[in-house]
C-alpha positions in Angstrom: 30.3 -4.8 3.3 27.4 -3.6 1.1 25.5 -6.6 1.8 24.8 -6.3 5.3 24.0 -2.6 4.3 20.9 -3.7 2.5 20.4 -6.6 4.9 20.1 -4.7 7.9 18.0 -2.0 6.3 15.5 -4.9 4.9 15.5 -5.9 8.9 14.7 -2.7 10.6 11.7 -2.9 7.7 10.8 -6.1 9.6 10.9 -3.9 12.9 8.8 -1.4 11.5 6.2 -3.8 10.4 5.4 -5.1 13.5 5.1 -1.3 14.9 2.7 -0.5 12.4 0.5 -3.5 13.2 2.3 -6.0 10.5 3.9 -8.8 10.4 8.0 -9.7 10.9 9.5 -9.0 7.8 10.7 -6.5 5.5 12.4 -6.8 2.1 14.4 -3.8 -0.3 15.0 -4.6 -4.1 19.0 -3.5 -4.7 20.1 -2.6 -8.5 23.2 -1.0 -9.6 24.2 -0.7 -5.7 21.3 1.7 -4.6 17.7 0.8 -3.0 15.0 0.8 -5.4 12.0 -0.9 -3.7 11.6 -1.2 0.1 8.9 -2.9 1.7 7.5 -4.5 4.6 5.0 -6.9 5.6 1.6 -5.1 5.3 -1.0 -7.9 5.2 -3.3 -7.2 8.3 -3.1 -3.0 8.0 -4.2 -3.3 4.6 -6.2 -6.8 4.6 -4.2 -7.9 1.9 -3.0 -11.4 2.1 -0.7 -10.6 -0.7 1.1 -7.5 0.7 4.0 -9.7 2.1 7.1 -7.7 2.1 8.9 -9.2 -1.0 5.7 -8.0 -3.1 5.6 -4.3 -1.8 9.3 -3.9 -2.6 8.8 -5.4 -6.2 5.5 -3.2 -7.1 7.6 0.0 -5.7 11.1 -0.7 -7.4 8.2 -1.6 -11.0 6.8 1.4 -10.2 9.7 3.6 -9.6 11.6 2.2 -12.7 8.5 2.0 -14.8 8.7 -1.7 -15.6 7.8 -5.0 -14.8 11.2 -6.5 -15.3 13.6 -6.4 -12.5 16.4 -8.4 -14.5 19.6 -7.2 -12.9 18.3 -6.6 -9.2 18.8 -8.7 -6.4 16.4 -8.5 -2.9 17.2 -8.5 0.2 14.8 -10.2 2.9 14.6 -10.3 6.2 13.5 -14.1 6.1 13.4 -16.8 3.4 10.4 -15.9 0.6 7.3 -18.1 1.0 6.2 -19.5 -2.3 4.0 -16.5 -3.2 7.1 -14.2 -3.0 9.2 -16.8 -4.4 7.0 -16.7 -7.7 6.9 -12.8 -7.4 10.9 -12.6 -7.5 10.8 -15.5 -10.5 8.1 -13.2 -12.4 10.0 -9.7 -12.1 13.4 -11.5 -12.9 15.1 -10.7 -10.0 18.8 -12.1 -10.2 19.4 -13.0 -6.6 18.0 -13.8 -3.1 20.0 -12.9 0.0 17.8 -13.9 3.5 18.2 -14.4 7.1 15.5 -16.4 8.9 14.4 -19.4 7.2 11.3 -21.1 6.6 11.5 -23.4 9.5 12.1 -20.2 11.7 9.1 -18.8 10.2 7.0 -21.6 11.1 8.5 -21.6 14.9 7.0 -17.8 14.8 3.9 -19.5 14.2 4.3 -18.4 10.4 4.0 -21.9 8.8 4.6 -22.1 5.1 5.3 -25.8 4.9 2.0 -26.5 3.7 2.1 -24.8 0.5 5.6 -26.3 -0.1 3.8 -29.7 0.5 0.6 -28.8 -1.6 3.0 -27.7 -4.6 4.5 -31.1 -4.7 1.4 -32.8 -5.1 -0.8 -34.0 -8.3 -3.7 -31.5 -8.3 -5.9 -34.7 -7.6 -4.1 -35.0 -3.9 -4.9 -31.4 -3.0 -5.9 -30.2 -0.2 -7.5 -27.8 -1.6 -9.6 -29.1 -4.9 -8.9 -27.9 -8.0 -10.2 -28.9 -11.1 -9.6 -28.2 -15.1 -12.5 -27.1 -16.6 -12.1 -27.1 -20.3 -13.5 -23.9 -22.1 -13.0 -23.2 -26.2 -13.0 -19.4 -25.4 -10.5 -19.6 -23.2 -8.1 -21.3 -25.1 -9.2 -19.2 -28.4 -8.0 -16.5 -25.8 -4.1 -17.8 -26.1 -4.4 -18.4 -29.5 -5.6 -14.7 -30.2 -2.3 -13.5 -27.8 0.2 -15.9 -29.6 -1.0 -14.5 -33.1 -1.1 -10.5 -32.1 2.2 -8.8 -33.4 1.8 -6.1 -30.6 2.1 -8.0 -27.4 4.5 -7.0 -24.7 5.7 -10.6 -24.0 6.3 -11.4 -20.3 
């Protein structure tokens, strides 16, 4: 089956990772049956806490295709996307999610996501961590501007 193909390849990323001084977990974008992004977990090499796996396979398959929009691909991932990936794969319109380990199994590995699932479910005023509006007439004459330009590349 195809899908264990790209599974398994997505989980020797994970493999790799953790040789290379990363975490557990790899990821490959898959459109039209063939690889187009691979990546792996590359936080601590690069001391980049967004280089999670998911997000080094979308910014290679974007790059190699020349475009932000995924729409048609599906990812592979060696474990369930945290909610930074999860927004990635929203955000380059990727059609489907296949994964093995879940979240909970990611928090047993002493990866624990659960609070940013709980944080997103609060009103901003229950936060953890605060955040707060500020209101600023440039900034929203900065929307208005993009809503009126003819030449935009929506997104």
């Amino acid at each position: 089956m195809e899908n264990t193909r790209f599974m398994k390849r997505a989980i020797e990323l994970s493999k790799e990772s953790m040789q290379l001084g990363g975490g557990p977990f790899g990821a490959v974008i898959v459109k039209d049956g063939k690889i187009i992004g691979e990546g792996m977990n590359r936080v601590v090499p690069l001391n980049d806490p967004t280089a999670h796996a998911e997000v080094v396979a979308i910014r290679e398959a974007c790059h190699k295709l020349a475009t932000f929009d995924l729409s048609g691909a599906v990812v592979f991932a060696s474990c369930e996307p945290c909610p930074m990936c999860l927004s990635a794969i929203w955000w380059a319109r990727i059609e489907k999610i296949y994964f093995c380990n879940t979240r909970e199994d990611a928090a047993a590995a002493g990866f624990d996501d659960a609070a940013i699932y709980q944080e997103l479910s609060r009103d901003l005023t229950e936060r953890k961590l605060p955040i707060e509006q500020l209101r600023c007439e440039d900034a929203c004459n900065t929307f208005a501007t993009w809503l009126s330009s003819a030449d935009k590349t929506a997104y």
